[in-house]
C-alpha positions as CSV (number, residue, x, y, z in Angstrom):
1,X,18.2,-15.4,45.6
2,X,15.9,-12.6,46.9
3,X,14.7,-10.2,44.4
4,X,16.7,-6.8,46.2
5,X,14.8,-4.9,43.1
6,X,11.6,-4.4,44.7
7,X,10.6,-4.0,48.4
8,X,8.9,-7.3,50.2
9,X,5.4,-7.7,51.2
10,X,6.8,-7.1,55.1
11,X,8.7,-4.4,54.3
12,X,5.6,-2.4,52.1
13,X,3.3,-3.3,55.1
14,X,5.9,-1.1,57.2
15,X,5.8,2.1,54.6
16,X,2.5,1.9,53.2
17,X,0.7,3.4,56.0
18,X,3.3,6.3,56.3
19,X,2.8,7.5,52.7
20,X,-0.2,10.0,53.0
21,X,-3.2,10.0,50.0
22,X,-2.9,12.2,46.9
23,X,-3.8,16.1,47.1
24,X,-6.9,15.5,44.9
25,X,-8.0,19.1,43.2
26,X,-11.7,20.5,45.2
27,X,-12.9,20.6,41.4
28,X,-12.3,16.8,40.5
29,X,-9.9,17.7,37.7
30,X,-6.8,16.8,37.2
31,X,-4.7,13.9,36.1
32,X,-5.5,10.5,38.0
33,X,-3.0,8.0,39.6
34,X,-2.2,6.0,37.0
35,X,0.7,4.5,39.4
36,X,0.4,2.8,42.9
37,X,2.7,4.2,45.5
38,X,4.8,0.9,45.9
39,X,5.5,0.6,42.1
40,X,7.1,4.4,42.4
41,X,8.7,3.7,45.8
42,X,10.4,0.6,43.9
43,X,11.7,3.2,41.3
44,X,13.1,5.9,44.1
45,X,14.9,3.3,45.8
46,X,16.2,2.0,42.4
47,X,17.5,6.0,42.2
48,X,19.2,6.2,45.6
49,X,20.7,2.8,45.7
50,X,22.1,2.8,42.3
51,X,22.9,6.8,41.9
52,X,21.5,6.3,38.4
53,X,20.0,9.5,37.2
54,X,16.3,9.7,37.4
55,X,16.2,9.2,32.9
56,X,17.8,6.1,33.3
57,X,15.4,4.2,35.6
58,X,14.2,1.1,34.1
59,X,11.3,0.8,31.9
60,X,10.0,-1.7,34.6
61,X,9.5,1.1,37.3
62,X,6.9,4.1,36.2
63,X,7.9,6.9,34.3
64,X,11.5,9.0,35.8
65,X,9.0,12.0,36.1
66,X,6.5,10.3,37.8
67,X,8.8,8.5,40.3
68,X,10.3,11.8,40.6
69,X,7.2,14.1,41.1
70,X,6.6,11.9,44.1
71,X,9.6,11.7,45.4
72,X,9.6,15.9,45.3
73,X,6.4,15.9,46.8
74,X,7.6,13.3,49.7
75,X,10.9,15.4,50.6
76,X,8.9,18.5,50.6
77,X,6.4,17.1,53.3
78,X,8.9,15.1,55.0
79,X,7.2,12.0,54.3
80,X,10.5,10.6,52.4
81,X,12.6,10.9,55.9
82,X,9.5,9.2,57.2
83,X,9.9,6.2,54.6
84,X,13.5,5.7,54.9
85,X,13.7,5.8,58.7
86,X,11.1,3.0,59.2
87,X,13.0,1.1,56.4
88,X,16.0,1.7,57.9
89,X,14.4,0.7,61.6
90,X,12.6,-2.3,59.9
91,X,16.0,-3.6,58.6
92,X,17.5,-3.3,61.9
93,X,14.7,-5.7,63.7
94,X,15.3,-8.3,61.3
95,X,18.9,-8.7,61.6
């Protein structure tokens, strides 16, 4: 049985060039990355599909605030709609 917990290699090859770079501070400082954007993508889609609130997300996805910081961040630019539309669209080609 396919693992339907994480996205597949095809599907990440869809979304991964959608998802823009991190905002990076102009003085270097800041926290870095210490997630990749698949890992966190795994965790929102954990979110919607399940309805789960964000504290209950697994402790194999990144943190709940992490997964949702990004998530804010990708509604609020519009890159979310972006995401879900070529999933959606990518789903649709394969049958």
């Amino acid at each position: 049985m396919a693992n339907r917990k994480r996205l597949t290699d095809e599907q990440w090859a869809v979304l991964a060039p959608l998802i823009p770079p991190p905002m990076r501070r102009a003085d270097g400082r800041g926290r870095p990355l210490e997630h990749d954007d698949r890992s966190v993508m795994d965790g929102v889609l954990w979110v919607l599909r399940t309805g789960a609130a964000w504290s209950d997300l697994p402790d194999e996805y990144p943190s709940y605030a992490t997964c949702f910081r990004r998530f804010s961040g990708w509604v609020k630019d519009g890159t979310l709609a972006r995401l879900l539309e070529a999933l959606a669209q990518d789903l649709e080609t394969r049958g």
